[in-house]
ROVEXZA-746407 format. One line per field, with one value per residue: residue in one letter; x, y, z of N, C-alpha, C in turn; residue number from 1; chain. Coordinates in pm, 1 decimal. Example, Ala and Ser with C-alpha at 12.3 -4.5 7.8 and 13.67 -1.06 7.14 Angstrom:
<pts>
residuo <- c(A; S);
npx <- c(1319.0; 1285.0);
npy <- c(-569.0; -225.0);
npz <- c(780.0; 708.0);
capx <- c(1230.0; 1367.0);
capy <- c(-450.0; -106.0);
capz <- c(780.0; 714.0);
cpx <- c(1320.0; 1290.0);
cpy <- c(-330.0; 3.0);
cpz <- c(780.0; 787.0);
num <- c(1; 2);
cadena <- c(A; A);
</pts>
This chain:
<pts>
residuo <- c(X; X; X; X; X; X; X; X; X; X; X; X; X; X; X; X; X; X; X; X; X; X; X; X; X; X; X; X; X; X; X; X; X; X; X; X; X; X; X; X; X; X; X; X; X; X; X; X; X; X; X; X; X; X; X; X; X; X; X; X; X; X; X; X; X; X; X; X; X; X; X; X; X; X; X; X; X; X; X; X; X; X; X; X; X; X; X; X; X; X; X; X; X; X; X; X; X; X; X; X; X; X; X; X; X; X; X; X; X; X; X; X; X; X; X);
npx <- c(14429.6; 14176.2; 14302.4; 14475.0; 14316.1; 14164.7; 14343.2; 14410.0; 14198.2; 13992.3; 13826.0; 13951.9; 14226.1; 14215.0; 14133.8; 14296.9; 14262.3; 14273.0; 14086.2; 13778.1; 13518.8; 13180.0; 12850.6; 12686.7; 12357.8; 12457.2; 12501.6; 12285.5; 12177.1; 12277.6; 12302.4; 12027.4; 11933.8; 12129.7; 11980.7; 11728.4; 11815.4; 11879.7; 11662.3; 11622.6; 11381.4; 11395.8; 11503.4; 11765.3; 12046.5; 12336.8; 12368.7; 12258.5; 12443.9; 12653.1; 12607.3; 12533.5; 12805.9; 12904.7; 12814.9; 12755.6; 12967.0; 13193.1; 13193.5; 13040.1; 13221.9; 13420.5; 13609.3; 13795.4; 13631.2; 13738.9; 13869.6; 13669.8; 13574.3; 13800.2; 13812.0; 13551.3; 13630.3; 13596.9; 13624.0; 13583.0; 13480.9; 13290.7; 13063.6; 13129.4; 12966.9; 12749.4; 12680.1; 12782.5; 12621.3; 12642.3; 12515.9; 12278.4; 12357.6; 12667.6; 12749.7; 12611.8; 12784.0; 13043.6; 13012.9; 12999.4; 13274.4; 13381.1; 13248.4; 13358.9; 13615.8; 13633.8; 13542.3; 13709.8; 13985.4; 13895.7; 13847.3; 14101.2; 14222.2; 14096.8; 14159.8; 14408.8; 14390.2; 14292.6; 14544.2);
npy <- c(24217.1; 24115.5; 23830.2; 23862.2; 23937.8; 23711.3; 23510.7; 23464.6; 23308.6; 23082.4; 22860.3; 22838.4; 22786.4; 22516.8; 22368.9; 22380.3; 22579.4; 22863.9; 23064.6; 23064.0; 22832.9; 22856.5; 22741.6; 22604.1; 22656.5; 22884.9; 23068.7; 23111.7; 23245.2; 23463.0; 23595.7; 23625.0; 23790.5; 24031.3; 24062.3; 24135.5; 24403.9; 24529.8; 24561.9; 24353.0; 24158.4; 23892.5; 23554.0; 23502.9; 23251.0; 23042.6; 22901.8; 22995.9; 23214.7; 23079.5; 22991.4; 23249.5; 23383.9; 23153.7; 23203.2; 23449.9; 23611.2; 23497.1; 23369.2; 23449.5; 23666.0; 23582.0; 23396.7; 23084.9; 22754.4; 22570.3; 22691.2; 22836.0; 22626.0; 22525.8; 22727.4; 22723.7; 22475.5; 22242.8; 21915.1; 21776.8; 21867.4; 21849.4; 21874.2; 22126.7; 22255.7; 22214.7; 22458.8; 22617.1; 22655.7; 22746.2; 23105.8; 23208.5; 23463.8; 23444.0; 23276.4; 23409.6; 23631.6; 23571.5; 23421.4; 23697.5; 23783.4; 23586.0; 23607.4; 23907.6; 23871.4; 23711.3; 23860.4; 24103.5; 23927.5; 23868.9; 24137.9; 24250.8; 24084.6; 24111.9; 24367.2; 24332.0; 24218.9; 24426.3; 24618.7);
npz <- c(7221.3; 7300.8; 7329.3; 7503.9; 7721.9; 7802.8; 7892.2; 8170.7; 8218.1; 8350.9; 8243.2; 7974.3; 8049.2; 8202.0; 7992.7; 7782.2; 7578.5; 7332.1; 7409.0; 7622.9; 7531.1; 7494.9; 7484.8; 7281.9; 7357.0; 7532.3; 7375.2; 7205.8; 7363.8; 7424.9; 7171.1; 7169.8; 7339.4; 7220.7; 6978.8; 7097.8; 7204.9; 6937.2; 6847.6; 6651.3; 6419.5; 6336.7; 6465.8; 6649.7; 6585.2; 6659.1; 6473.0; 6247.2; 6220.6; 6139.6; 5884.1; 5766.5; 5803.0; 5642.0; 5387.3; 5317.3; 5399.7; 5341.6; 5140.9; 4898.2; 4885.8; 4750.2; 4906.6; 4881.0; 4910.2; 5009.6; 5198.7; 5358.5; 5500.8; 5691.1; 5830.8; 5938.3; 6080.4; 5977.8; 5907.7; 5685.5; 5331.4; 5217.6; 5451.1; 5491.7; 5246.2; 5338.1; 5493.9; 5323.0; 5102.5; 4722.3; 4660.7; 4412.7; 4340.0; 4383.0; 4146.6; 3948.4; 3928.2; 3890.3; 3676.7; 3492.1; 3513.1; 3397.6; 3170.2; 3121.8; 3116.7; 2871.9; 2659.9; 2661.2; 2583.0; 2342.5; 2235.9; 2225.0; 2026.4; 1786.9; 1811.1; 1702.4; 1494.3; 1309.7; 1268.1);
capx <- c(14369.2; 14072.7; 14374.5; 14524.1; 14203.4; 14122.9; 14478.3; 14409.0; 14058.2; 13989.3; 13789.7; 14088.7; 14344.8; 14144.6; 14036.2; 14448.7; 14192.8; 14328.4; 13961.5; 13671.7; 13412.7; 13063.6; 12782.2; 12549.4; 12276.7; 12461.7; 12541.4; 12198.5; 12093.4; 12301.0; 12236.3; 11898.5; 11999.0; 12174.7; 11818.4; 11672.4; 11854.4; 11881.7; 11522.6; 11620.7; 11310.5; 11449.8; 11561.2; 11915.4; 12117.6; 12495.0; 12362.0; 12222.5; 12553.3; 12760.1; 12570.4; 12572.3; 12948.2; 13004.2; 12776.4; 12727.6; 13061.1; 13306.6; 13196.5; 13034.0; 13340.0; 13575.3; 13707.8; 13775.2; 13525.1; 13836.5; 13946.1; 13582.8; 13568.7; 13897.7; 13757.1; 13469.2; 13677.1; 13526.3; 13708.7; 13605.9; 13426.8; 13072.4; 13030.5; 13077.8; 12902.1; 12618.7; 12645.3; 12801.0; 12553.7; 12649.6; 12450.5; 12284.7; 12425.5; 12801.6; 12746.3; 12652.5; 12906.9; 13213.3; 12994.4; 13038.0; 13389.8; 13435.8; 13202.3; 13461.6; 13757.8; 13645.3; 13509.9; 13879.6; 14054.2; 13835.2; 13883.2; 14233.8; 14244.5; 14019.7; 14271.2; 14538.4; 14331.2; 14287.8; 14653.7);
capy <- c(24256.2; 23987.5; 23709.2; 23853.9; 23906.0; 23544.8; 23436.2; 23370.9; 23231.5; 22936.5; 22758.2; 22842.3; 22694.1; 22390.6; 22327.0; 22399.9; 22677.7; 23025.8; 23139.3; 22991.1; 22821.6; 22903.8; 22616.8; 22691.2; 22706.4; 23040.1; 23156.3; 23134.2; 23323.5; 23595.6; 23663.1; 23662.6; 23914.0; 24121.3; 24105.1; 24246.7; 24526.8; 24620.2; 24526.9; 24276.5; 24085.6; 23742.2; 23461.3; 23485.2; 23146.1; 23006.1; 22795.6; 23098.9; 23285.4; 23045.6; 22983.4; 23368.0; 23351.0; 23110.4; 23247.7; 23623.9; 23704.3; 23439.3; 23264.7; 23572.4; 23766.8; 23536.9; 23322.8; 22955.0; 22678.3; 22503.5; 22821.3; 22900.2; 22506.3; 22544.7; 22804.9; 22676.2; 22366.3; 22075.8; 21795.8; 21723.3; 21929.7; 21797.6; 21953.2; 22286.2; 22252.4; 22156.5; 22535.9; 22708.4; 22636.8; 22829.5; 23135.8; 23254.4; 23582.3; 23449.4; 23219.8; 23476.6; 23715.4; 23451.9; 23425.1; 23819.1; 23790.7; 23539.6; 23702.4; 23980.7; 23779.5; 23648.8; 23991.6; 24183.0; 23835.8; 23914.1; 24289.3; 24225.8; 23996.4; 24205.0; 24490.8; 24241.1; 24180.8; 24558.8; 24651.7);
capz <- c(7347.1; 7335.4; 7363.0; 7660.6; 7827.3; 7865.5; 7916.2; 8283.5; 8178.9; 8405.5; 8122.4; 7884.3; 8084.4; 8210.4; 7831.7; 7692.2; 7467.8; 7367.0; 7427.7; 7637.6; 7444.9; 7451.5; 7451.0; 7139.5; 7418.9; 7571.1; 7296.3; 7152.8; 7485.2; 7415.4; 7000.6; 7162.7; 7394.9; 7150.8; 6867.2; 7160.2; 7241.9; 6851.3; 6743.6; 6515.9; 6525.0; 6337.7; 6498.9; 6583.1; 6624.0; 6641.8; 6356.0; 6164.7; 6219.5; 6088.6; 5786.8; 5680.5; 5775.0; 5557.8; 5222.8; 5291.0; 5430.6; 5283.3; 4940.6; 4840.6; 4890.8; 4704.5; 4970.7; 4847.3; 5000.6; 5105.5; 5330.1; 5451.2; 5558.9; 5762.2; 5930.1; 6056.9; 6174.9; 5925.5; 5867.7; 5560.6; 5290.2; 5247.3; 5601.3; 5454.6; 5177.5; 5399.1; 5569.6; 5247.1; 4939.9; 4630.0; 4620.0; 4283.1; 4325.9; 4363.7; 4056.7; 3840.4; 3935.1; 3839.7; 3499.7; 3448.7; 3559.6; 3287.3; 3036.0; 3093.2; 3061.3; 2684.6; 2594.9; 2680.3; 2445.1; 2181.6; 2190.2; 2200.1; 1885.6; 1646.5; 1727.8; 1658.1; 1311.5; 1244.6; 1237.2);
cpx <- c(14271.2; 14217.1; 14367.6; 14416.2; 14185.4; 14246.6; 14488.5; 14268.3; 14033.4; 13926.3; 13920.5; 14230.2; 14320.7; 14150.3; 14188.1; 14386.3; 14266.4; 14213.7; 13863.1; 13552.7; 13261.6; 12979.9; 12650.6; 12405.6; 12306.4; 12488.0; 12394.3; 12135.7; 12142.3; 12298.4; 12105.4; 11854.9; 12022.3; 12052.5; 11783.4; 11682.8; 11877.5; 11798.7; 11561.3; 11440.9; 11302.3; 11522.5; 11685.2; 11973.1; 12215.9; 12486.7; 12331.4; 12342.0; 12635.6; 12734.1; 12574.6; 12696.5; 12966.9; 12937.0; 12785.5; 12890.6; 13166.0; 13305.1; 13157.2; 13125.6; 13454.5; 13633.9; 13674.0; 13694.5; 13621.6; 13878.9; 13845.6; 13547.3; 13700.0; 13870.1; 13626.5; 13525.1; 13604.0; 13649.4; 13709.3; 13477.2; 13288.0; 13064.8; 13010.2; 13007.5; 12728.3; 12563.2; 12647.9; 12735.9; 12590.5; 12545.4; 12433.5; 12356.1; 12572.7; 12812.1; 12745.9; 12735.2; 13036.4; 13193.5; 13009.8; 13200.7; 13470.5; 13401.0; 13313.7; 13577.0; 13748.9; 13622.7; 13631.1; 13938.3; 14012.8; 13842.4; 13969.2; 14311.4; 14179.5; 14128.6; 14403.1; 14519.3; 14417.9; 14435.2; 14725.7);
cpy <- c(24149.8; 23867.4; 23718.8; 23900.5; 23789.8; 23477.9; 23355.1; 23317.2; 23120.7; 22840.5; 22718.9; 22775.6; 22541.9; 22335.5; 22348.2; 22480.6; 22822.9; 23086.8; 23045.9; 22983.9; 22807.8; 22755.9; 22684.4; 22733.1; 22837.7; 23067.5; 23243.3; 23231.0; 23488.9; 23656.4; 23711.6; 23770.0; 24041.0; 24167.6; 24144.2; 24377.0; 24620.4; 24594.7; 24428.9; 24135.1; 23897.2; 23698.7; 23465.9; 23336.1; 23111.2; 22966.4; 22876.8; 23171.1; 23238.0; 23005.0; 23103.2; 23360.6; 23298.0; 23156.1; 23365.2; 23682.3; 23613.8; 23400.6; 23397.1; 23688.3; 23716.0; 23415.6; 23162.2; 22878.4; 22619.8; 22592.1; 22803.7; 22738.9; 22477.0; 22650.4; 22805.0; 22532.1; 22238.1; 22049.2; 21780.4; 21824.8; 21922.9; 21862.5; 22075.9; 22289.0; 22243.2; 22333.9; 22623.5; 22720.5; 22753.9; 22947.5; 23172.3; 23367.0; 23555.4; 23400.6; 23346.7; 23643.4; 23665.0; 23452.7; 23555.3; 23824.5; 23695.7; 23586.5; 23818.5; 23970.4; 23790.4; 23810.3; 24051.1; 24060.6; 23894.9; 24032.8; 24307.8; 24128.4; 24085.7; 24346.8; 24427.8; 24280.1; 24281.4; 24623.5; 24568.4);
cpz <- c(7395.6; 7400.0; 7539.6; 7785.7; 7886.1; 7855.2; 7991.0; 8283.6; 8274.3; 8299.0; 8022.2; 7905.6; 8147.7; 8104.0; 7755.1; 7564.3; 7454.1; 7412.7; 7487.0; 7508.7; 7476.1; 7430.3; 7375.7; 7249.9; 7478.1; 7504.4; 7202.5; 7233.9; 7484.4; 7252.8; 7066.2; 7230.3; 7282.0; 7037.6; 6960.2; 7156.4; 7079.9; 6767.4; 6662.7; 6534.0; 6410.6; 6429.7; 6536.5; 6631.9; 6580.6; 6500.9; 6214.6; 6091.2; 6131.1; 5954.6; 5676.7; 5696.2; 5642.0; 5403.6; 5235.0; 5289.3; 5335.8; 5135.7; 4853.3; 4815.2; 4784.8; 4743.4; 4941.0; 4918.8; 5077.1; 5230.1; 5405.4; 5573.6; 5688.4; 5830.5; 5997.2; 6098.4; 6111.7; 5923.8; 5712.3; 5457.3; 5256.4; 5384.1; 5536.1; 5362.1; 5251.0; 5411.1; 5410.4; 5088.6; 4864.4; 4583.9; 4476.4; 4240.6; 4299.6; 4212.4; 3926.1; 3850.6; 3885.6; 3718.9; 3460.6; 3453.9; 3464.8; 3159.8; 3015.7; 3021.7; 2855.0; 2638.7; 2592.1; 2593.2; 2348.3; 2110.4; 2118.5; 2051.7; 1801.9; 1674.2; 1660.7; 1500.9; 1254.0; 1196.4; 1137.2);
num <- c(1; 2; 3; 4; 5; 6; 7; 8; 9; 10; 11; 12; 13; 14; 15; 16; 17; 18; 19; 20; 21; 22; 23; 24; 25; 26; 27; 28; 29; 30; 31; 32; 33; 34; 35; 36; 37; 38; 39; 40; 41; 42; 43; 44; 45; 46; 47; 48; 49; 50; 51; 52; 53; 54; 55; 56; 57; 58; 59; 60; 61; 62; 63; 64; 65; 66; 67; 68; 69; 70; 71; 72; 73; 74; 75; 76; 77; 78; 79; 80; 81; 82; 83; 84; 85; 86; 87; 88; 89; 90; 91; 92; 93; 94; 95; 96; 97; 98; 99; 100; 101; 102; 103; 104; 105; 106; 107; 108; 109; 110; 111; 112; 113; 114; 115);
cadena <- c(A; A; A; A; A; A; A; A; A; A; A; A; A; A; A; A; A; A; A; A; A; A; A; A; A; A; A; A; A; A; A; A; A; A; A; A; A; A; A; A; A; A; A; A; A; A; A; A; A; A; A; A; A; A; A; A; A; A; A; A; A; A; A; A; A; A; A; A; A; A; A; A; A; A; A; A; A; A; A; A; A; A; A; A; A; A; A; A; A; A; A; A; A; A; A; A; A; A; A; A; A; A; A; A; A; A; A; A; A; A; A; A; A; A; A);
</pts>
């Protein structure tokens, strides 16, 4: 439904874009808009956004650095790295997730033993 909204877009078809694009200055005008209208009373900015994007919603979730970097449109991965630093929280979630791992082997061998 969003697509075929801006189909006949004049930016969109000027620009060969599926979607007009947004200049971080309006965009910043309308986050700032939107913390208004729902109290938020940090900061909001494009630059903000795309930084939780890429740790809260993507790395933290799972999603490879290579993916979350292809989706914000780097070129090359040092860029994302710039936005997507490794939080502590994901880190030691991967180490439980391996602590698991060895713990279930090891189970699995001492019943081996036992029989």
């Amino acid at each position: 439904m969003i697509i075929d909204k801006y189909e006949n877009h004049p930016q969109s078809i000027n620009e060969g874009k599926l979607l007009p694009i947004l200049s971080n200055q309006k965009m910043n005008g309308y986050l700032k808009e939107i913390a208004t209208v729902c109290d938020v009373e940090k900061e909001l900015t494009f630059h903000i956004a795309r930084h939780t994007f890429a740790t809260t919603v993507t790395l933290t979730n799972g999603v490879p650095i290579e993916s979350v970097s292809k989706m914000l449109g780097h070129k090359n991965l040092k860029t994302t790295q710039h936005y997507a630093k490794i939080l502590d929280k994901k880190v030691s979630e991967d180490m439980m997730v391996l602590r698991n791992k060895f713990a279930l082997k090891n189970s699995t061998i001492e019943s081996t033993k036992s029989n």
